[in-house]
C-alpha positions in Angstrom: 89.8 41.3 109.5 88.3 44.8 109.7 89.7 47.4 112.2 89.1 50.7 111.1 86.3 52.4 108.4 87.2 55.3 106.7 83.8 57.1 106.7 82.8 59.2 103.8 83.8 62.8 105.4 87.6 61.0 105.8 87.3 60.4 109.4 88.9 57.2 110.5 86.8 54.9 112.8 86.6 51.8 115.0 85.0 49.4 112.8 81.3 48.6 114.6 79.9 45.2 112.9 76.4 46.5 114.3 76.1 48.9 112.1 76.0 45.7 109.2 73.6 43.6 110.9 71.2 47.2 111.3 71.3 47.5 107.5 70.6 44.7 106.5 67.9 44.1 108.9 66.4 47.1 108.3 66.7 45.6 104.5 65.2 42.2 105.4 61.7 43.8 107.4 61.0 45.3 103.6 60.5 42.0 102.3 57.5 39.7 102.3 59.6 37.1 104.5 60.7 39.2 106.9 63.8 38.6 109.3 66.2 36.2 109.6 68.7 36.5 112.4 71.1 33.5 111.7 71.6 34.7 108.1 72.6 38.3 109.4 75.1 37.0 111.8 76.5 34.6 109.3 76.8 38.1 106.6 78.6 39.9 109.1 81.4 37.1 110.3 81.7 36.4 106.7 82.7 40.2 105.3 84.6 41.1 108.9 86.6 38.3 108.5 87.4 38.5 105.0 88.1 42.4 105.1 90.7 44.0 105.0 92.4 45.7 107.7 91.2 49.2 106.9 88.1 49.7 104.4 85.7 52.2 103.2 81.9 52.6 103.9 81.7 52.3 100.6 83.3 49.0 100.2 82.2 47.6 102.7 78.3 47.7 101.3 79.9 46.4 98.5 80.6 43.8 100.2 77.6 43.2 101.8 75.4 43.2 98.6 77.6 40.4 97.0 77.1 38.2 100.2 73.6 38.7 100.0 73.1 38.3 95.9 75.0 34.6 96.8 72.8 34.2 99.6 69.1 32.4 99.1 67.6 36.0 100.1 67.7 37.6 96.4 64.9 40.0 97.3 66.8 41.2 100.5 69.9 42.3 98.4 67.3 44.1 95.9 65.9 45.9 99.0 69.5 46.9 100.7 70.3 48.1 96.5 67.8 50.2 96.2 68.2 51.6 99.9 72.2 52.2 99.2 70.6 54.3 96.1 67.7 56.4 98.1 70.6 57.4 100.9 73.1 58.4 97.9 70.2 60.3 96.3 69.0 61.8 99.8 72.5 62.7 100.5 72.9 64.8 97.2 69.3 65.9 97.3 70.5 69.1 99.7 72.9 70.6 97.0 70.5 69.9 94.5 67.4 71.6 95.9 70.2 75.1 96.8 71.1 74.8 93.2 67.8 75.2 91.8 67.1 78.0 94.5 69.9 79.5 92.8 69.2 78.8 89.0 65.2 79.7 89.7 66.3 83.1 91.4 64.6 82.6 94.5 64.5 84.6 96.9 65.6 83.3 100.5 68.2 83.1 103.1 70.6 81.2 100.8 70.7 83.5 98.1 70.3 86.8 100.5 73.0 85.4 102.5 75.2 88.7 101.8 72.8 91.8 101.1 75.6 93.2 99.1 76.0 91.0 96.4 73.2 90.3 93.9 72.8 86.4 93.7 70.6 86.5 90.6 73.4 87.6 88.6 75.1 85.2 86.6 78.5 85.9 88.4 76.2 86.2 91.6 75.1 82.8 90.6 78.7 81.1 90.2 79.7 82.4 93.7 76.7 80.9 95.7 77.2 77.7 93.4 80.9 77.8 94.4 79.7 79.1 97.9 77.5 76.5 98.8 80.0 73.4 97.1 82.5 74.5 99.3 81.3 74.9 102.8 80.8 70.9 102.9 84.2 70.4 101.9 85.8 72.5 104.5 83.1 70.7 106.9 84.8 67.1 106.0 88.5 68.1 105.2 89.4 70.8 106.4 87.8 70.8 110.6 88.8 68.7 113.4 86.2 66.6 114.8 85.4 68.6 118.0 85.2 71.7 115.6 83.0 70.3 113.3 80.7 69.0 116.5 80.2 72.6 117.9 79.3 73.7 114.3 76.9 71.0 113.3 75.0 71.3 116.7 74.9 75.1 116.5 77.5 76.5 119.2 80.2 77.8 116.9 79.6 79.6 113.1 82.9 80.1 111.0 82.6 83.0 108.9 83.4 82.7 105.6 84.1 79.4 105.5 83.3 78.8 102.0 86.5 81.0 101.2 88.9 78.7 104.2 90.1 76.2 100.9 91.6 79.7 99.3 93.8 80.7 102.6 92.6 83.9 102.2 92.6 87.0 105.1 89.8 89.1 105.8 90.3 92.8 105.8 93.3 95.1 105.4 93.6 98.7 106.3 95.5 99.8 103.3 98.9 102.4 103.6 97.7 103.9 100.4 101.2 106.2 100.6 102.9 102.8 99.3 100.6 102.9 96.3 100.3 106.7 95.2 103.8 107.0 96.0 105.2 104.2 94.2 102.8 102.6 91.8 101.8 99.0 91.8 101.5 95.7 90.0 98.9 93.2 90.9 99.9 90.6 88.2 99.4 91.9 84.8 100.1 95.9 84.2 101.6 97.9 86.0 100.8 101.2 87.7 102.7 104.4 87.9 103.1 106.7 91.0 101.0 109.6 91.3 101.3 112.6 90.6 98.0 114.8 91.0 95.1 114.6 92.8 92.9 113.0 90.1 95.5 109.8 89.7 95.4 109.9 93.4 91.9 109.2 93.7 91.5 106.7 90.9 94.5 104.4 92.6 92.9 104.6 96.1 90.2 102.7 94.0 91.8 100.6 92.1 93.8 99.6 95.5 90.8 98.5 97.3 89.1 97.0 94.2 92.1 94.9 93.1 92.4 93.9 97.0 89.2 92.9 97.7 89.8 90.1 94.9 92.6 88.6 97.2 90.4 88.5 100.2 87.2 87.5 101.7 86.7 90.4 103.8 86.3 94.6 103.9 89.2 96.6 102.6 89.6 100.5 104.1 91.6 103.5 104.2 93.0 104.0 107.7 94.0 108.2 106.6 92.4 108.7 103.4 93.1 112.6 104.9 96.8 112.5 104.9 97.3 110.3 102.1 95.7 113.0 99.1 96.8 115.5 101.1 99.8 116.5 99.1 98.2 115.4 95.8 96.1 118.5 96.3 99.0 120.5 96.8 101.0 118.7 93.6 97.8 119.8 91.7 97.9 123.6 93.0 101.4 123.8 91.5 99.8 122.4 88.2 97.6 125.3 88.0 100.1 128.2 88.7 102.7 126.7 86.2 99.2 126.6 83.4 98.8 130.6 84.6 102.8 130.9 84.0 102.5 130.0 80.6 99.2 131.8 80.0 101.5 135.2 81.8 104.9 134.2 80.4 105.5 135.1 84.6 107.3 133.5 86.9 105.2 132.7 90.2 107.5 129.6 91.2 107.8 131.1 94.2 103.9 130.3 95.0 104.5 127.0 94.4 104.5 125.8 98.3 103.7 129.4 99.6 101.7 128.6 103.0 98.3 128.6 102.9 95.3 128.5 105.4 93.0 126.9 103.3 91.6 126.1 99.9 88.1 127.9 99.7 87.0 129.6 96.6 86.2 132.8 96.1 84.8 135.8 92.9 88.4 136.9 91.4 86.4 140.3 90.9 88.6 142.7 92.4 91.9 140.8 92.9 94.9 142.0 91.1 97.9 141.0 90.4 99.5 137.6 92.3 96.7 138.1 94.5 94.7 137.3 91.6 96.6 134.3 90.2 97.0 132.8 93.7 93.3 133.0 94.2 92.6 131.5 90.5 95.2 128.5 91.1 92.9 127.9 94.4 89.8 127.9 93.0 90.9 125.6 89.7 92.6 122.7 92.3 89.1 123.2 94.6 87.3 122.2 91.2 90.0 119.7 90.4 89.4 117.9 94.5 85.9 118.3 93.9 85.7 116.0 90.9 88.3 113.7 92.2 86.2 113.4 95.5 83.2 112.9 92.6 85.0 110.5 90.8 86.2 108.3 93.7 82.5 108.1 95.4 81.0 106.8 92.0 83.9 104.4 91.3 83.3 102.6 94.6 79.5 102.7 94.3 79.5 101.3 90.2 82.9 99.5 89.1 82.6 95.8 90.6 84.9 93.3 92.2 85.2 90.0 93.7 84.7 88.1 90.6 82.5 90.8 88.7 79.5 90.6 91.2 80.1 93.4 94.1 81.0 96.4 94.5 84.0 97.2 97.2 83.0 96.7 100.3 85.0 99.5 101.2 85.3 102.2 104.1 87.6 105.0 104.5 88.7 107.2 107.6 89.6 110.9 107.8 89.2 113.9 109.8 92.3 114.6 112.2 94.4 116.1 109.2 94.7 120.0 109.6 96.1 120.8 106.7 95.0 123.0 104.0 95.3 120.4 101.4 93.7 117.6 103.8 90.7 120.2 104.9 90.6 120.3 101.2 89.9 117.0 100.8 87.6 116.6 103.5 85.4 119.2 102.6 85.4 118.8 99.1 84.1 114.5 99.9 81.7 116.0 102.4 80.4 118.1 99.9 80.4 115.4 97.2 78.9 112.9 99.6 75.7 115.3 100.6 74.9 116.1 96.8 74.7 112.1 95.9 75.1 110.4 93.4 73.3 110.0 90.0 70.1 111.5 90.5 70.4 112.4 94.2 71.0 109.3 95.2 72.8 108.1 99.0 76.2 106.7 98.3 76.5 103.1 99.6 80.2 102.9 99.3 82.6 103.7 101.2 81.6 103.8 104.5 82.8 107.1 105.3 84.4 107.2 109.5 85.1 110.6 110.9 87.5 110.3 113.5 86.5 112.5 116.0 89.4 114.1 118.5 89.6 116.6 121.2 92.3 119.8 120.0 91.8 118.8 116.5 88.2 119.0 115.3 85.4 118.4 118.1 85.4 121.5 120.2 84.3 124.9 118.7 87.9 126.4 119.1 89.7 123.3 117.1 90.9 123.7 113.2 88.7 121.2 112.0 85.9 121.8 114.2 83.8 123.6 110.4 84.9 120.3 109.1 83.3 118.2 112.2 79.3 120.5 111.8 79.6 119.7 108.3 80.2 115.9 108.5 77.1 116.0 110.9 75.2 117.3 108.8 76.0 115.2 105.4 75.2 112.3 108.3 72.1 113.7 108.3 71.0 113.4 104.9 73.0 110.8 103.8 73.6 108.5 106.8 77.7 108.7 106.5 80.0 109.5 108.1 80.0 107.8 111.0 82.0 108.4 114.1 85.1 107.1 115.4 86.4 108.2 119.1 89.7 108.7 119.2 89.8 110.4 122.7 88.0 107.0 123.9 90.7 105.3 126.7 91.7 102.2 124.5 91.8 104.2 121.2 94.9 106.2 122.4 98.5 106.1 121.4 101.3 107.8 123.9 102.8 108.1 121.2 100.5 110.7 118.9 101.6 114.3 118.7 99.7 117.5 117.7 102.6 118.0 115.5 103.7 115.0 114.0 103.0 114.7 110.2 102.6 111.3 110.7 100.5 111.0 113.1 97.6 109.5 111.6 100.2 106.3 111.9 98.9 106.1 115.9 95.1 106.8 115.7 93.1 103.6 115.7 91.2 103.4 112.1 88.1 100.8 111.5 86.3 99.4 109.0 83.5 97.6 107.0 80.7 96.8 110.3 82.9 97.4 112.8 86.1 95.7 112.4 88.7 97.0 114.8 92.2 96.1 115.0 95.1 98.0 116.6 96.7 96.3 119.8 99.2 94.5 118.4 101.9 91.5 120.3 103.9 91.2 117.5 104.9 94.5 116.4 103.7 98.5 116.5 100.4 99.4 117.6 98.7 100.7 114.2 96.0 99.6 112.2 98.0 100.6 109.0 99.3 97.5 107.0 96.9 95.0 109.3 93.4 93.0 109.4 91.9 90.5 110.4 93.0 87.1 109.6 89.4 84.9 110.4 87.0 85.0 113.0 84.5 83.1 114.3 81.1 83.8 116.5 79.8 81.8 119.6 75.9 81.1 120.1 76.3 82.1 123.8 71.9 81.9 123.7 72.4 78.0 123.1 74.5 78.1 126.3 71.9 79.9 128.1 69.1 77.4 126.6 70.9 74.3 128.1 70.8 75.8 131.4 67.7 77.0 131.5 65.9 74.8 133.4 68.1 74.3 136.0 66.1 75.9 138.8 69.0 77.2 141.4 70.0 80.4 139.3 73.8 80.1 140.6 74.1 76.7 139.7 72.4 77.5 136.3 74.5 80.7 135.6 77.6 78.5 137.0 76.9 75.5 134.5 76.8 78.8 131.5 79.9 79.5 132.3 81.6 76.0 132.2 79.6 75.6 129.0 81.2 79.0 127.5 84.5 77.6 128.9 84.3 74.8 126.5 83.0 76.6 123.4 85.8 78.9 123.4 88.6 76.7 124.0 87.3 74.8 120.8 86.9 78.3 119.1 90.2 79.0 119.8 91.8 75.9 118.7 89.4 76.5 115.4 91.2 79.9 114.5 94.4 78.8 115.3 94.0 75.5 113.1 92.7 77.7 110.4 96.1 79.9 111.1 97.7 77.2 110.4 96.2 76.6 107.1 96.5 80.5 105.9 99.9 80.6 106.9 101.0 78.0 104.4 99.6 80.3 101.5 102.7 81.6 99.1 103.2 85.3 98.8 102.4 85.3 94.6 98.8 84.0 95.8 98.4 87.8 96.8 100.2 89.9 94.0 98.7 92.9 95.3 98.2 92.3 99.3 101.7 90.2 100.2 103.0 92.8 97.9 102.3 96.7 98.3 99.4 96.1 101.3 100.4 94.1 104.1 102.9 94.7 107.1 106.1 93.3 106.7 105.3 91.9 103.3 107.7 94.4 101.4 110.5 91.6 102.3 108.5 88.6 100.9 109.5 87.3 97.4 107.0 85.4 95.5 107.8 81.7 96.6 107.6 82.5 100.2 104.9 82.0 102.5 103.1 84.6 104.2 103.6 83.0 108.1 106.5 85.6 108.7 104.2 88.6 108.2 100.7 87.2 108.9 100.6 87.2 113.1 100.4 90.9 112.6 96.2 90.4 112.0 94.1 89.4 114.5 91.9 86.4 115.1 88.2 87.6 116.2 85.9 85.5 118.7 82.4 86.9 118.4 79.4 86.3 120.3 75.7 86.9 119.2 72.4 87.4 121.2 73.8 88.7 124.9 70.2 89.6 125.1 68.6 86.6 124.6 71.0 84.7 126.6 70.5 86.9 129.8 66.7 86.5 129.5 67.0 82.7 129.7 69.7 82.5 132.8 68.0 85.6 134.8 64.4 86.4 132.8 65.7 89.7 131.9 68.2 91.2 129.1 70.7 94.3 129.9 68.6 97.1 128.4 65.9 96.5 131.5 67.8 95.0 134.1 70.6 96.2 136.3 70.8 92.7 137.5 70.8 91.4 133.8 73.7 93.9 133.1 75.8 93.1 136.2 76.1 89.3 134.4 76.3 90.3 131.1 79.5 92.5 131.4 80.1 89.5 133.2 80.3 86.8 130.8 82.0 89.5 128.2 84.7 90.2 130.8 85.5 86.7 131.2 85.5 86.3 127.7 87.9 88.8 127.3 89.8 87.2 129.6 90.5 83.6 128.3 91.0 84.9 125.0 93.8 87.3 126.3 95.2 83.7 128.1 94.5 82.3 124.3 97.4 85.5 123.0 99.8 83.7 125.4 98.9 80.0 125.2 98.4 80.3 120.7 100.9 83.4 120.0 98.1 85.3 118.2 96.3 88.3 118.3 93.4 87.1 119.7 90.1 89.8 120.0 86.9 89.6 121.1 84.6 90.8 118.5 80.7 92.6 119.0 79.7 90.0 115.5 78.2 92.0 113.0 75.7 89.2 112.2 73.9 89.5 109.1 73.5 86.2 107.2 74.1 84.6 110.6 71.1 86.4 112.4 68.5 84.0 111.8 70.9 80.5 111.6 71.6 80.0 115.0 67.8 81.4 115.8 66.2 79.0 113.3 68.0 76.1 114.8 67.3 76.6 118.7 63.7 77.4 118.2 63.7 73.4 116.5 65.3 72.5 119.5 63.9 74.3 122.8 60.5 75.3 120.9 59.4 79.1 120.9 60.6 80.7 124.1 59.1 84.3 124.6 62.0 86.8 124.4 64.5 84.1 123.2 63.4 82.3 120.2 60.0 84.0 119.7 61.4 86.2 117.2 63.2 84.9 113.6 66.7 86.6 115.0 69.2 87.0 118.0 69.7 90.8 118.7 73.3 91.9 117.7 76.0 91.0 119.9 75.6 93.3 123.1 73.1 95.6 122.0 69.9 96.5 123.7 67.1 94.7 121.6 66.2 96.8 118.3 62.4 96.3 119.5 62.5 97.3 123.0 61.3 101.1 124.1 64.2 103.6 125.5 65.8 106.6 125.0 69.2 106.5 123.0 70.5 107.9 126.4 69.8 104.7 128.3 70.5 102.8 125.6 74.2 104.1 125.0 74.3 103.9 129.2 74.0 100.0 128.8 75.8 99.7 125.7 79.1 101.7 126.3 81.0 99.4 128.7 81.1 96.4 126.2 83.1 98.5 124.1 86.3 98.5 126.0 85.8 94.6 126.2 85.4 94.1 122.6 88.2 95.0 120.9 88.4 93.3 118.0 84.9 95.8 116.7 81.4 97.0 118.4 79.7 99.5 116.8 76.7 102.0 119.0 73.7 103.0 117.3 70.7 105.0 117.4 67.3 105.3 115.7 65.8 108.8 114.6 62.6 109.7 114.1 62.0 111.0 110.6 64.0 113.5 108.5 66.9 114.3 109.9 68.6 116.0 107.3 67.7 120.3 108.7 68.9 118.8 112.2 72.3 117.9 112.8 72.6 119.1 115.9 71.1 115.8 117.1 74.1 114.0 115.4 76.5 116.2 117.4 74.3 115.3 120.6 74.9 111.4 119.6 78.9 112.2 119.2 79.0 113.7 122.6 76.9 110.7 124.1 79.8 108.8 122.3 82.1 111.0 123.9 80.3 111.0 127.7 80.6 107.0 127.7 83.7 105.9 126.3 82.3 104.8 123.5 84.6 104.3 120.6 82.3 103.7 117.0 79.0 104.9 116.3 76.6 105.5 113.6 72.8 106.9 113.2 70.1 105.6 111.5 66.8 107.7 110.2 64.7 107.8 107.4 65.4 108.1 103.8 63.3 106.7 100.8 64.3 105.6 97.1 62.4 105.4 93.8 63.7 102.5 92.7 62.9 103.1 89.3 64.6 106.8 88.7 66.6 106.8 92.1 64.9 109.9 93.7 65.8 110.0 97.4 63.7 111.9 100.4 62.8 111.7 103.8 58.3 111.6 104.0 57.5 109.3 106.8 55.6 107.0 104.0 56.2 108.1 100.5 54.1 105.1 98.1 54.7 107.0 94.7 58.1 109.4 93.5 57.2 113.0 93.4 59.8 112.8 90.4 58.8 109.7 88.1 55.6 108.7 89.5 57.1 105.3 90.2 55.5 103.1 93.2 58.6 100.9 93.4 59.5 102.4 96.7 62.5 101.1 99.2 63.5 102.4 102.5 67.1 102.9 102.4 68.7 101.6 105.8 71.7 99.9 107.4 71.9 96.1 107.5 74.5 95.9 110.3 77.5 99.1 109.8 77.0 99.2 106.1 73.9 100.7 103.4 72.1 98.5 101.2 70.4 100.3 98.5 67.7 97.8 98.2 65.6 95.5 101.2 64.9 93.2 98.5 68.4 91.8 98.8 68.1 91.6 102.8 67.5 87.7 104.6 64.1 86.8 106.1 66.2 87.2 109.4 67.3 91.1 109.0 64.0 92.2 107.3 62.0 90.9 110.7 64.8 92.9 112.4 64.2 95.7 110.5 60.7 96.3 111.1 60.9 95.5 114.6 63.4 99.0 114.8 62.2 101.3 117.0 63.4 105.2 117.1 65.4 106.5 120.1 65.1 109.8 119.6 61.9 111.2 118.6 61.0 114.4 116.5 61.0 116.5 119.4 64.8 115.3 120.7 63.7 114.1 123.7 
């Protein structure tokens, strides 16, 4: 007799004889003769008794076709046949219609799921062909049953889930010191330590671009300052040993002879040591220069992750005072403003300046030179952006003016806005960590469900018991996918479990990674705090004082149960400001099916950002930063604050300093600045007319507006969703020509 059904997914059952008789009812009412009851009951009794214990769905229709070809009702069983077939074709029908998406290079939210790879590729094509195989897998094998509920029904999206089969982690920050210091292996060749500035530069690439194959997720350089630092210095020596043998002189005793900075400067009228001191200078300042060069077009043009994208890199610097590190600040500024090719803005890396009081912010600090001219390569070329160190949670007791090491306690980010640094399970660093997996909460769907309910604290109190739920199952999610990583062996990450990753120095090859993994974090991400305060109060945050109160509400009690989640899991738990990009228009797309077009909540084909104001609504970046800044204390785990200019920024930078010290005012701790910046697509030309149609340079009319998706460039819209693009041009500026 049949018990259980093992359903095609792998799920296990109660078997429900109903479910027969439905069929083949459904089979019979196809047929000229129409029902017959007795025969359906005597089907069903026959195969449930006869079955065995535990069968397939599968079998079981087997099953039922033989009873009915022995039966007298032949043309039922040809009816339920060719059913079995139009459900088996209907099922694969889904995967086939993607595929042809994919092999016909269309363009949609499938194949512009990630605006950084290029799907019409043919290595762009086997990753959305192995993308979109493997999400149903993980759907069926690899979630638990309330998990997989909460997904299919549009509460819960799992980032990257078509890479959960490979066990691999999301982001690292990398201590490039380990590498330049003592060479790597990432399977096959090995590479030697460095041992000048140039070598320097071209393993901080290959670093992040070997990396980026072992994960799913951003890779970045928490002190790219420090670590070239002395590189620069190696190279100087270089250059006084050439002028030694050009002399036949000894000058060894220039070799670490103090200096205040590396600028160069006309020989004409130096003598002597003076002389060769100054010509060492200005030949390492080339040397930097070309190494900065070097490393800027590497991460914009050698590709990764299976041949099909470039890094998706970011680097931090700024609080090193050194010569050598000024050196290498200035000479990537420098590099950065110039472009690339013909002029063109750098995508890769996304450059963070990490702002800080005493070392480069006020007018009397070292760096402070260094700090006007970031702000004004941000104003031509969008990068860097800004990192607040003197923000409350992005301090360290620890840091000291004088420590050489210091850059080990400032708080570093990455990619969009990834943020880790608290750390329960060992020092408080970004170095050496990442994020393990995270996962991001349609908090609107909450809202929607509630919305009718006409006594506002009984609706606003149902939210909440709603949002309870959802993140006890997103918890148990990341943990269950923890659980899964953690069985990963170290030699499935040659270069990460290797070189990259805390703690992974003591891991030999045939060990897993679960002693050294807890150090990342596990991210719980909510998107649309807009739209789900206009359905429980009929007003978002950005115009409501009343809308605000609730929202830093619900984020504070988020941040709450997913602390009680660190205790209850043992994990770094975060709550993350989701950088939504491919997931902007899912959840959107879904609700509006369900609830219908609500005005300010699924009117448009996106939910706004995490907690940001709505990219469409009229205010000043002053009221918008007012409203924004106190959600960046609760989200931890990455926000990001940013502002819209008003045309050609690139002759003001004084308004990117006036941003910085809004940053500053607020306790903000990430921000960036968008404004305008055109691209001939056809000869790359780049400049700032409010509504260029054809390049000054080539003539060309292929014109894109170069922009920022969510914390990172794209160089072209054509790779953006249907989602983002309706985002995009619903951007309105914050601050207008006139700075007001």
């Amino acid at each position: 007799m049949i018990q259980t059904v093992v359903k095609r997914d792998g799920r296990i059952v109660g078997f429900n004889e109903e479910k027969i008789q439905a069929a083949i009812r459904k089979a019979m009412l196809h047929t000229d003769k129409g029902e017959d009851p007795k025969l359906i009951l005597q089907i069903t009794d026959r195969i449930a008794l006869k079955g065995d214990p535990q069968m397939t769905v599968e079998s079981i229709q087997d099953a039922v076709e033989v009873e009915l070809m022995k039966s007298s009702r032949k043309d039922v069983a040809q009816k339920y046949i060719a059913y079995r077939n139009q459900r088996s074709i209907a099922r694969k029908a889904k995967t086939r219609d993607i595929f042809l998406d994919i092999v016909n290079v269309k363009s949609n939210d499938i194949t512009r799921e990630n605006a950084n790879m290029n799907a019409d590729t043919p290595a762009g094509m086997m990753m959305k062909f192995a993308s979109e195989t493997t999400k149903p897998f993980v759907d069926d094998y690899l979630l638990s049953e309330d998990v997989r509920y909460a997904v299919e029904h549009n509460y819960l999206h799992i980032h990257d889930k078509d890479y959960y089969p490979t066990k691999s982690l999301t982001c690292i920050q990398h201590p490039l010191d380990n590498i330049l210091y003592n060479g790597f292996s990432a399977g096959h060749g090995e590479s030697r330590a460095a041992k000048r500035i140039e070598t320097a530069s071209v393993l901080a690439c290959i670093s992040m671009e070997c990396a980026q194959n072992e994960m799913h997720g951003g890779q970045a350089i928490p002190a790219f300052d420090f670590y070239l630092a002395p590189f620069v210095r190696l190279s100087f020596i270089e250059e006084v040993k050439a002028l030694e043998d050009l002399y036949g002189a000894d000058y060894s005793h220039l070799y670490n002879k103090p200096l205040d900075d590396y600028e160069k400067k006309e020989l004409n009228g130096l003598e002597g040591e003076e002389r060769v001191l100054q010509h060492a200078i200005n030949k390492t300042v080339t040397r930097v220069h070309q190494a900065m060069e070097a490393f800027i077009h590497n991460m914009n043009t050698i590709h990764s992750r299976g041949g099909n994208q470039v890094v998706f890199s970011s680097i931090n610097y700024g609080t090193d005072t050194s010569a050598e590190g000024r050196c290498v600040m200035r000479e990537l500024l420098l590099s950065t403003y110039r472009g690339v090719g013909n002029g063109e803005t750098a995508i890769f890396p996304i450059q963070i300046w990490k702002k800080k009081r005493g070392v480069n912010y006020l007018p009397e600090d070292r760096n402070y030179d260094l700090y006007q001219l970031a702000c004004k390569v941000t104003a031509r070329r969008f990068f860097p952006n800004f990192l607040n160190l003197d923000a409350s949670y992005n301090q360290d007791d620890e840091w000291r003016a004088d420590d050489p090491k210091r850059y080990i306690h400032e708080v570093a980010t990455m990619g969009c806005r990834t943020r880790v640094y608290e750390n329960r399970f060992g020092p408080k660093t970004s170095i050496g960590r990442g994020n393990l997996s995270f996962s991001t909460i349609n908090i609107v769907r909450l809202a929607l469900e509630c919305k009718d309910i006409a006594d506002e604290k009984q609706r606003i109190d149902r939210f909440f018991a709603k949002l309870d739920n959802v993140l006890e199952v997103t918890a148990k999610q990341l943990d269950e996918r923890y659980q899964f990583q953690k069985t990963a062996f170290a030699k499935q990450f040659p270069l990460l479990m290797h070189a990259l990753w805390i703690g992974a120095d003591k891991l030999k090859p045939t060990d897993t990674v679960e002693s050294v993994i807890n150090q990342g974090t596990l991210g719980i991400g909510f998107i649309g705090l807009a739209e789900c305060l206009k359905a429980l109060v009929g007003a978002h945050h950005g115009e409501s004082e009343k809308a605000q109160e609730l929202g830093l509400k619900i984020i504070t009690y988020m941040r709450d149960r997913i602390n009680e989640f660190c205790e209850r899991y043992h994990h770094n738990y975060s709550v993350l400001a989701t950088p939504a990009e491919g997931l902007s228009g899912k959840f959107t797309k879904r609700d509006r099916a369900d609830f219908g077009s609500i005005e300010g909540i699924t009117d448009r084909d996106y939910y706004t950002n995490s907690n940001h104001v709505p990219v469409y609504y009229q205010c000043s970046a002053r009221h918008k930063a007012e409203v924004e800044a106190p959600y960046h204390n609760l989200t931890r785990g990455g926000h990001i604050f940013y502002v819209e200019l008003d045309g050609d920024a690139t002759h003001n930078p004084q308004v990117i300093m006036n941003v910085v010290d809004m940053m500053d005012k607020y306790d903000m701790g990430y921000g960036s600045v968008n404004h305008n910046r055109n691209r001939c697509m056809d000869c790359g030309y780049e400049n700032a007319a409010p509504d260029m149609q054809v390049c000054p340079k080539c003539g060309g009319t292929h014109i894109d507006r170069l922009q920022r998706i969510t914390g990172y460039l794209v160089g072209t819209t054509d790779r953006w969703n249907h989602a983002k693009l309706s985002e995009l041009n619903d951007r309105i500026t914050h601050i207008k020509k006139e700075n007001d």
